[in-house]
C-alpha angles and dihedrals in degrees: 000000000000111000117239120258103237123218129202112220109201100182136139101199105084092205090051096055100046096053084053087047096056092040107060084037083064091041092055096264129137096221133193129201124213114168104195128033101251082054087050097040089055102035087054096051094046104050126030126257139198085196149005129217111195132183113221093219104054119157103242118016106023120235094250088048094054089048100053084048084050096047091052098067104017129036112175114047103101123257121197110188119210115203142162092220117106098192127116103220102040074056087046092053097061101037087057092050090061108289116124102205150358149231125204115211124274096036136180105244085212090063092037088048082051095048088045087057106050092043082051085046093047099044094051088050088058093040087051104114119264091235092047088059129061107239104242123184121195107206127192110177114303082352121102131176125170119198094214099057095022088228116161116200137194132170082338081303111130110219124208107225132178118243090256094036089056086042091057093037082050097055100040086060091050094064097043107192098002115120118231141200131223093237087059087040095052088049098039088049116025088048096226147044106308111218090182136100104281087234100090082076090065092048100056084033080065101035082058089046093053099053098028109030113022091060096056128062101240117050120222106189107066129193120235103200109234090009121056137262130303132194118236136129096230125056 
């Protein structure tokens, strides 16, 4: 029998919880409830978790507070945020401290179920063993990534990169000179159909800019004014 996935449900408002909570039940899941961060934060470290779902605005330790303490001891079990704000950035900035997406309140089930499947999805790929994968580096010019380590490699520098910061760089890679779009970046990397402002795609574009290409001599993401980015070594 195949064993039950387990969330994690980190959420203050009692209504909210239980209608997650009965949700994923119906869905398969084995699902907790923690209803301040302290409560979350404890819950997560003594039992062991495939996601997290965790409000922004908790009483006690904050969200963002319970991720970072997450993020220090454990980072790959996958972390959702759900939040009321509707700014990118204040989404940005979690994102960037370990989550690996977010859910602005109020949300459709039927999109955050989407958004639980692919981190699951996501997660299982990275816990498959090494000797069960072929090693397979994707090279553009003095740049290397390889899928099965998720080593990224430039000049014999290694770079850190977030989980959705490797998966765009990946892709990108993936479609050497050919030019793409945000909205085919939002689908290919966020695994699902993105409701959100297309922006989000410049930010993490930067945020790759700034660790792989502004400290080498020759940039590889280009910007195509009106279109999208595309990977190549020459302008």
């Amino acid at each position: 029998m195949t064993q039950k996935q387990r969330i994690l449900i980190v959420e203050d408002e009692e209504k909210i919880a239980r209608v997650l909570e009965l949700e994923l039940t119906y869905e398969g899941y084995e699902t907790g409830k923690a209803f301040d961060g302290g409560m979350g934060l404890q819950k997560f470290q003594e039992e062991s978790w495939d996601l997290v779902l965790l409000d922004v605005m908790l009483p006690g330790l904050s969200g963002i507070e319970v991720l970072r303490r997450i993020r220090a001891g454990n980072e790959q079990t996958p972390v959702i945020l759900l939040t009321a704000k509707d700014s990118v950035e204040d989404k940005v900035s979690g994102l960037d401290l370990g989550a690996n997406d977010y859910v602005t309140k109020p949300f459709q089930i039927e999109e955050l179920l989407a958004r639980i499947r692919v981190a699951l999805r996501s997660n299982q790929s990275q816990d498959t063993p090494a000797h069960d994968r072929v090693e397979d580096w994707l090279i553009i010019g003095d740049l290397k990534l390889n899928e099965t380590t998720h080593e990224v490699i430039r000049s014999d520098d290694a770079i850190e990169l977030t989980p959705r910061e490797f998966e765009l760089l990946a892709y990108l890679m993936k479609h050497p000179r050919q030019v793409l779009n945000r909205e085919q970046l939002l689908n290919a990397v966020w695994g699902y159909d993105y409701y959100g402002d297309t922006n989000i795609v410049d930010v993490y574009i930067r945020y790759l800019r700034n660790k792989m290409d502004k400290p080498y001599e020759i940039p590889l993401i280009h910007t195509v004014r009106g279109v999208g980015y595309v990977m190549k070594e020459s302008k």
